[in-house]
N, CA and C of each residue as an Amber inpcrd file, in Angstrom:
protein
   210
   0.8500000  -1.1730000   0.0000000   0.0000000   0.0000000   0.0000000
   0.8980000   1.2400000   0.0000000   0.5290000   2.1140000  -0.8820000
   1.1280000   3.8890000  -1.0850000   0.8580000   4.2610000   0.3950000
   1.7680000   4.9510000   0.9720000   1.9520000   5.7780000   1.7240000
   0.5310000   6.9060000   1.5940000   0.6250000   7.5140000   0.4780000
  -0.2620000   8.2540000   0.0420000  -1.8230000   7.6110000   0.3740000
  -2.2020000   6.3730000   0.1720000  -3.4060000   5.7840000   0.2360000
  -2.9530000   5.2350000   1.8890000  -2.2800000   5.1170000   2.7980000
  -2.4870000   4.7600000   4.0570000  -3.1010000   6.0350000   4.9260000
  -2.4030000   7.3310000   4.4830000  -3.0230000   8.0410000   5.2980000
  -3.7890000   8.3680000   5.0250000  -4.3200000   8.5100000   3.8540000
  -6.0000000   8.7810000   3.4640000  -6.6030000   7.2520000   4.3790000
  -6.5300000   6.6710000   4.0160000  -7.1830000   5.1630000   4.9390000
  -7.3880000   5.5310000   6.5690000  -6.5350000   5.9860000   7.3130000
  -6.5120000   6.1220000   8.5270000  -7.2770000   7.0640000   8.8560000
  -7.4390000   8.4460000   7.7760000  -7.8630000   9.5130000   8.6890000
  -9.0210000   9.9140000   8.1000000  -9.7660000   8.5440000   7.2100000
 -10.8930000   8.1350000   7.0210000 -11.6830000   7.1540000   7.8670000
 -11.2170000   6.2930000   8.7330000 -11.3600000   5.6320000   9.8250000
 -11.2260000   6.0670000  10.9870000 -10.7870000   7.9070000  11.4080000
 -11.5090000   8.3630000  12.4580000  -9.5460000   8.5000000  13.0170000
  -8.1380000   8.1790000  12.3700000  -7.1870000   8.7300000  13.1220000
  -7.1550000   9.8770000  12.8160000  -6.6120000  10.5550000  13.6810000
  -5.8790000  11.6850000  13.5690000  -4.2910000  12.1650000  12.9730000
  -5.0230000  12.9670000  11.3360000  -3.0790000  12.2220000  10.8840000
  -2.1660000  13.9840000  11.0690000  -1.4610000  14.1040000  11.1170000
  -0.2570000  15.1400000  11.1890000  -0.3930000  16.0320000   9.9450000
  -0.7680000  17.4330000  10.1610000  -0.8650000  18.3150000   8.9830000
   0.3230000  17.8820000   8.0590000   1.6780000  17.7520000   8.2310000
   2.8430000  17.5980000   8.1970000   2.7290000  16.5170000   6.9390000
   2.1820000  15.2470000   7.0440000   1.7780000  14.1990000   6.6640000
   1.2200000  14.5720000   5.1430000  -0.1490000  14.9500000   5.3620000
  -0.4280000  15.7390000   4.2870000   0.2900000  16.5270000   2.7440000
   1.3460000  16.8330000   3.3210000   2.3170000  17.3410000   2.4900000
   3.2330000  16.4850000   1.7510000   3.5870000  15.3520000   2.0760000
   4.3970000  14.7980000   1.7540000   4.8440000  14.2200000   0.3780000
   4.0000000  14.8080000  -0.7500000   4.1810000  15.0690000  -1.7430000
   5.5600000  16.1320000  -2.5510000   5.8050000  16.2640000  -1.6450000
   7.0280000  17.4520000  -1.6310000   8.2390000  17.0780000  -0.9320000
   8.1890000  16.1810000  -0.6840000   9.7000000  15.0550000   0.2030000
   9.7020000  14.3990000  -0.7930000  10.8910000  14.2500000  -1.0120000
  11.6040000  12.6700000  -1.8540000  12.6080000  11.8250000  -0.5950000
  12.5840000  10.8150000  -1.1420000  14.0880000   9.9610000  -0.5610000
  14.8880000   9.0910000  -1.9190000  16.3920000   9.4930000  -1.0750000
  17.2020000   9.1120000  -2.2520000  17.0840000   7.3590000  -2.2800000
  16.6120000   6.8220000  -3.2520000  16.7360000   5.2730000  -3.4640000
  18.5940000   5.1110000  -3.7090000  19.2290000   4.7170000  -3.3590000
  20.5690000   3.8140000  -3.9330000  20.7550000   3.3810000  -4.6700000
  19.6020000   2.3010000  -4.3760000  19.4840000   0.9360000  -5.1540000
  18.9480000   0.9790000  -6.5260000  17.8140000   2.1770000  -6.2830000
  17.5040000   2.5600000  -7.8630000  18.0280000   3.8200000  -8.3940000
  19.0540000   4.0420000  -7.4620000  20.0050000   5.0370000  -8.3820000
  19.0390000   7.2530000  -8.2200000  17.8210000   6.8650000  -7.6870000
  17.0360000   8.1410000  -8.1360000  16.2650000   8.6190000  -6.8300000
  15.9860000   9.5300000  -6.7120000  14.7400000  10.5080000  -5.7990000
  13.6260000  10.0110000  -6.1500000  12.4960000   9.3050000  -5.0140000
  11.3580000   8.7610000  -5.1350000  10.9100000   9.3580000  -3.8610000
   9.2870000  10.0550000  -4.5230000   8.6250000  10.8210000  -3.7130000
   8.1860000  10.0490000  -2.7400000   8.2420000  10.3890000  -0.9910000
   7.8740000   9.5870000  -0.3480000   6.4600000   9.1710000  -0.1450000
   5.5460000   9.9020000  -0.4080000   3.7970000   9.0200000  -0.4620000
   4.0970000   8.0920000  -1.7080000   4.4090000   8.5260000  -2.4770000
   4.3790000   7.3390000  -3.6830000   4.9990000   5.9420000  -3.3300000
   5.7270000   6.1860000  -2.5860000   6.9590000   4.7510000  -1.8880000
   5.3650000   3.6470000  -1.2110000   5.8040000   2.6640000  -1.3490000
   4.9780000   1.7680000  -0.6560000   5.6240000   1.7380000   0.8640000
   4.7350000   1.0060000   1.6840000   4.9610000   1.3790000   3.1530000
   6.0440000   0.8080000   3.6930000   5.6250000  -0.7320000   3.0120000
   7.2230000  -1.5530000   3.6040000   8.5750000  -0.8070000   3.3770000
   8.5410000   0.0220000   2.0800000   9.7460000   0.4280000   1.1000000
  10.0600000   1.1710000   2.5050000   9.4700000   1.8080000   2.7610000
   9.4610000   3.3150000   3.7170000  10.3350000   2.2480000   4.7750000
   9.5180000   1.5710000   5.5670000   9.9960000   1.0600000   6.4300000
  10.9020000   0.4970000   6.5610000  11.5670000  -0.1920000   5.2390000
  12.7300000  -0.6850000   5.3020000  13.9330000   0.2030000   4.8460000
  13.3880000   1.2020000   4.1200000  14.7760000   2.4630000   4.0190000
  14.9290000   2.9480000   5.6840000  13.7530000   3.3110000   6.6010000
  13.9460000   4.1840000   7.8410000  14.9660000   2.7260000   8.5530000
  15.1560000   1.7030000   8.3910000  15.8200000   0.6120000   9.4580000
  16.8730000   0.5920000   8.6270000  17.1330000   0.7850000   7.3100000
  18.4830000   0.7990000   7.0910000  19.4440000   1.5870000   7.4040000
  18.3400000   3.0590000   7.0030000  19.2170000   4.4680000   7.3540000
  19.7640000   4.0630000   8.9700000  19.0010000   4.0880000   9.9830000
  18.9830000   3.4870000  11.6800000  20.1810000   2.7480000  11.7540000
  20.5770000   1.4820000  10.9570000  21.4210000   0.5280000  10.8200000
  22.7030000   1.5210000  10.8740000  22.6990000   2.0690000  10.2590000
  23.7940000   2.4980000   9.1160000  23.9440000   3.7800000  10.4350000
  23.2950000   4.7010000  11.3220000  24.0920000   5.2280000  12.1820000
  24.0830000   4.4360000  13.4550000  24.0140000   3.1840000  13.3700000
  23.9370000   2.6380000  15.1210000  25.5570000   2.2020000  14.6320000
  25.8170000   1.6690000  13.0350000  26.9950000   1.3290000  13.1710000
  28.4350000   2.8720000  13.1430000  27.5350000   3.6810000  12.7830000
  28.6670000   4.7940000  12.5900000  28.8100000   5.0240000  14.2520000
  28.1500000   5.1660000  15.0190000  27.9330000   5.4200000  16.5850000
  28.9780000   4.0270000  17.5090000  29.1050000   3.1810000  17.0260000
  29.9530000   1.6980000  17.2880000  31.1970000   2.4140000  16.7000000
  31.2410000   2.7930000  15.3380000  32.8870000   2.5670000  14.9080000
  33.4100000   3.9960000  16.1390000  32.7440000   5.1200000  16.5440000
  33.0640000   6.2670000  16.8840000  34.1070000   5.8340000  18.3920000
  32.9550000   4.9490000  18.9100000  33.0500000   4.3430000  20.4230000
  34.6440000   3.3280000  20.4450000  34.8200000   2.7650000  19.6110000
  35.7210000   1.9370000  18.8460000  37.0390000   2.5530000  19.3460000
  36.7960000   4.0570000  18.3410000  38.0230000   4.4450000  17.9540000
  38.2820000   5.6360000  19.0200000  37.4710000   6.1310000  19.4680000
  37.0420000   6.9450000  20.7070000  37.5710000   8.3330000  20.5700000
């Protein structure tokens, strides 16, 4: 499911979604993997979710090498 169609879903079922949210037609995130800027409502949810745990990944290990090297 689009990002875009979850929060319409939710805040048609009575949540309360984040003005903020709304907008998000105007954010991109950089894909890597596909090389390009993909608008984030357009991203499917998992996509979302699995870029936010990689990005996470990727400073828990920069935060380890810091501690490392001190």
């Amino acid at each position: 499911m689009k990002v875009y169609r979850l929060i319409r879903v939710l805040h048609h079922i009575g949540f309360k979604v984040p003005s903020d949210l709304w907008q998000l037609k105007d954010k991109q995130y950089y894909s890597a993997s596909n090389g390009c800027w993909l608008p984030i409502e357009q991203m499917d949810i998992f996509h979302v979710i699995r870029a936010l745990a990689k990005t996470q990944k990727k400073g828990n290990d920069n935060e380890r090498d810091d501690r490392r090297y001190g």
